[in-house]
C-alpha positions in Angstrom: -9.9 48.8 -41.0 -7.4 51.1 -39.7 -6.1 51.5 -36.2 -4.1 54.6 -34.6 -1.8 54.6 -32.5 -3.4 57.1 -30.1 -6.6 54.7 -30.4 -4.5 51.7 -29.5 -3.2 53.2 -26.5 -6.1 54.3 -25.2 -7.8 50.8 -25.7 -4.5 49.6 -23.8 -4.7 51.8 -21.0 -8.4 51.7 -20.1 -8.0 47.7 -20.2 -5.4 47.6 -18.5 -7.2 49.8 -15.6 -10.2 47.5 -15.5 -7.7 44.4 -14.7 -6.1 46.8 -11.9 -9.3 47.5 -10.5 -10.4 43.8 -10.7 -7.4 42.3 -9.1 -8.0 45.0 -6.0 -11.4 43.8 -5.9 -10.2 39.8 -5.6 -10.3 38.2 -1.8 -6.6 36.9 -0.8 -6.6 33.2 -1.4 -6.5 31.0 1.1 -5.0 27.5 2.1 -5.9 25.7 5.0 -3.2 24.1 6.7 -2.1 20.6 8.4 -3.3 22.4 12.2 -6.5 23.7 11.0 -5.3 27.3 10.6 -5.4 29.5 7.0 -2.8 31.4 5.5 -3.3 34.0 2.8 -1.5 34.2 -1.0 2.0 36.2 0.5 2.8 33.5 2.7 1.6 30.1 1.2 5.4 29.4 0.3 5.7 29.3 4.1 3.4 26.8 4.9 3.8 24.3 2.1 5.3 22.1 3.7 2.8 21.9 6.7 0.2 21.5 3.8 2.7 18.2 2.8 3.5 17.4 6.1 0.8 14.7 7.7 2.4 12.2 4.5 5.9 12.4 5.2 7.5 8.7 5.4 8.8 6.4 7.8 11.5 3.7 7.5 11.3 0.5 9.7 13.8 -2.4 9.8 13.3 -5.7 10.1 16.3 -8.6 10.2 15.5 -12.5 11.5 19.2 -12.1 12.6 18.7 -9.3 14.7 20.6 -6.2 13.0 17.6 -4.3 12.4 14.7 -2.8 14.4 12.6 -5.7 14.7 13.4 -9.1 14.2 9.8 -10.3 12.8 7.9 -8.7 10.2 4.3 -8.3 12.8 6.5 -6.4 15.6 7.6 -4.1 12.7 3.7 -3.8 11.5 2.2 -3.5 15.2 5.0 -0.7 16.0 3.3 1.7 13.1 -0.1 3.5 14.7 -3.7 3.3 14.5 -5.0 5.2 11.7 -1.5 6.1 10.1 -1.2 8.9 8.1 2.3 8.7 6.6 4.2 6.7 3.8 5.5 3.6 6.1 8.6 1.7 4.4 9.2 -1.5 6.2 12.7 -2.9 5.0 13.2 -6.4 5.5 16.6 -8.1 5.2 17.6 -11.7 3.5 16.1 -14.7 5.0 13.0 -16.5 5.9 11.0 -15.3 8.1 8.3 -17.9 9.8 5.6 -16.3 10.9 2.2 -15.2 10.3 1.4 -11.8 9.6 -1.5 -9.3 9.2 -1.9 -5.7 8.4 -5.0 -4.1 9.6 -7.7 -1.5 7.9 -6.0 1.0 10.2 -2.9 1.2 8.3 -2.5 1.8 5.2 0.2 3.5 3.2 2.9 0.4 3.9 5.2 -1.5 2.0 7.4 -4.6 1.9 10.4 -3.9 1.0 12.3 -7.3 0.3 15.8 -7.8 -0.6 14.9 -10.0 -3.5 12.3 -12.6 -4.3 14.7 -15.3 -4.0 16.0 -14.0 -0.8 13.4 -12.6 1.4 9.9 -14.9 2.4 7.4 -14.6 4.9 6.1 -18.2 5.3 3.3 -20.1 7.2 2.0 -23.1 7.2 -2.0 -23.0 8.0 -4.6 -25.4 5.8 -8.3 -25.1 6.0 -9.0 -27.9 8.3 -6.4 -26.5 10.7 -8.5 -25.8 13.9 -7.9 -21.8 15.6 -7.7 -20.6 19.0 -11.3 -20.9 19.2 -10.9 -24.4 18.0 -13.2 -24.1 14.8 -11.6 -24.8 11.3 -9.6 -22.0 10.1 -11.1 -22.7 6.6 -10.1 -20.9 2.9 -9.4 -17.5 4.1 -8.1 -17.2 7.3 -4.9 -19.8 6.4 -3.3 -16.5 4.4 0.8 -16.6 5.6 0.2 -12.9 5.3 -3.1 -10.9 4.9 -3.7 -7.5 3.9 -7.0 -5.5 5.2 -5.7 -2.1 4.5 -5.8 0.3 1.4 -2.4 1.9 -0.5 -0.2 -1.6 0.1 2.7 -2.1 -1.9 5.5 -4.9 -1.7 8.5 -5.1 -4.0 10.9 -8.4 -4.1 10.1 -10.2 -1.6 7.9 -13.8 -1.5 5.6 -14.9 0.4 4.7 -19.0 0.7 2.5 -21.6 2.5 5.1 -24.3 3.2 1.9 -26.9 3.7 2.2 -29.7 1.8 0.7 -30.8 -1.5 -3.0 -32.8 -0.8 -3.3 -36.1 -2.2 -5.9 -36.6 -4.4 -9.7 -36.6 -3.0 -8.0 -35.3 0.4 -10.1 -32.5 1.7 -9.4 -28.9 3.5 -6.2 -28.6 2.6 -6.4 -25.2 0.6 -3.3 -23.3 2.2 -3.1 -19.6 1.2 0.2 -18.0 1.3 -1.2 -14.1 0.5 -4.7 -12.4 1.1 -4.9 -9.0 -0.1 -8.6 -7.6 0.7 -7.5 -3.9 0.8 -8.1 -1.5 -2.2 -5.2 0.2 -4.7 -2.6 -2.8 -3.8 0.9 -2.8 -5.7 3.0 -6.0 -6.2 6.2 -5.7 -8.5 8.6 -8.9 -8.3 7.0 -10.2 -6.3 6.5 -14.3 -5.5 3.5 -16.2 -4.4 4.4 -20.2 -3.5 2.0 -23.0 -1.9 -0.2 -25.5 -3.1 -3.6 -25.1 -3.7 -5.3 -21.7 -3.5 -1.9 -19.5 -3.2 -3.1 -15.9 -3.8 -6.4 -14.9 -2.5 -7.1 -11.6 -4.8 -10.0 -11.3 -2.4 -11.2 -7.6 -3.2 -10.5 -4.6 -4.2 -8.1 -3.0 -7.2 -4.6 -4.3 -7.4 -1.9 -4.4 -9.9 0.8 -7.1 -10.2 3.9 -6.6 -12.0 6.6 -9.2 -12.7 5.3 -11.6 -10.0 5.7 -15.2 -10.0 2.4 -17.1 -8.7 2.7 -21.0 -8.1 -0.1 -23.5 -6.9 -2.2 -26.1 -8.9 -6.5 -25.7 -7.6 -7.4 -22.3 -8.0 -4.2 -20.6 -7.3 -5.6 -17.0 -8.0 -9.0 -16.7 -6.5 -11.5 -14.6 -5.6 -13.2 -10.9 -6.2 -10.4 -8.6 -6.5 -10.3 -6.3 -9.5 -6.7 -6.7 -10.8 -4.2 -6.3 -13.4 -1.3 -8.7 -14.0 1.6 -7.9 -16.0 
């Protein structure tokens, strides 16, 4: 089959007038925006970054010696808001520091930021029969050194122990956590987990450990947590 050129054109031109015609006939596109408004296609380059903009990030720092913003790891937690929308780094320097700590559902998007696993520890020292401040046992759960209810947690080099002391054999409620993580999509790299009976309580969600070091004898990864170690 045999084309000609004045054929070819003519196919050319009366496509190329449909497209024309079709592009006229599309609506603008539009983006909706951080403050509720819209923008149309000439000006989304304009407002990308408001589209971005509710993530950002946030650095906090913490030192037990006093150099940073906060000097304990819970005044650097409770200083981030309710519902938190942005990337939160909290940077915490050398050194132990002895306290107990919780992050709540309402604030996700945080990390630990350690200085090494070697060199940085959050450390408690709750066991199971351990009476609260409502003087009922504390039980399994609630002796986590640090526990995690929120989803998008990360921690990187740092440790975290439960510096209660070995049970003798037969002794009862004396499981000591040192880390709770009930949050979902949790990220641990080189990261260390030290006590001595039920250390890490993978309690629930998804969570993915990389390079951690995890120490304990009776059940010292427990619970219903979905996870990956590597």
């Amino acid at each position: 089959m045999e084309f000609s050129s004045s054929s070819c054109f003519s196919s050319f031109l009366l496509l190329f007038c449909v497209c024309f015609c079709l592009c006229l006939a599309t609506p603008p596109l539009v983006v909706a925006t951080a403050n509720g408004t819209s923008c149309n296609n000439t000006n989304t380059t304009r407002h990308h970054h408001k589209w971005i903009g509710p993530i950002g990030h946030r650095l906090i720092t913490v030192d037990v010696n006093g150099s940073g913003q906060f000097r304990s790891v819970q005044d650097a937690v409770d200083a981030v808001p309710e519902n938190n929308r942005k990337n939160v780094m909290i940077l915490i320097s050398p050194g132990h520091y002895i306290e107990k700590v919780v992050v709540p559902a309402t604030k996700p998007y945080m990390t630990f930021q350690g200085a090494g696993r070697e060199t940085t520890f959050i450390e408690w020292h709750d066991r199971a029969c351990d009476r609260g401040s409502n003087g009922q046992q504390l039980r399994t759960y609630q002796t986590a050194s640090v526990t995690v209810y929120a989803n998008y947690f990360s921690a990187r080099n740092i440790s975290f122990k439960n510096t209660a002391p070995a049970p003798k054999p037969g002794m009862q409620g004396w499981q000591a956590v040192a880390f709770r993580i009930s949050g979902d999509k949790a990220y641990f790299s080189g990261c260390g987990f030290y006590g001595a009976q039920d250390t890490l309580c993978d309690d629930a969600g998804r969570h993915y450990f990389k390079q951690c070091y995890i120490e304990g004898s009776i059940d010292f990864i427990f619970g219903n947590g979905r996870s990956m170690y590597k």
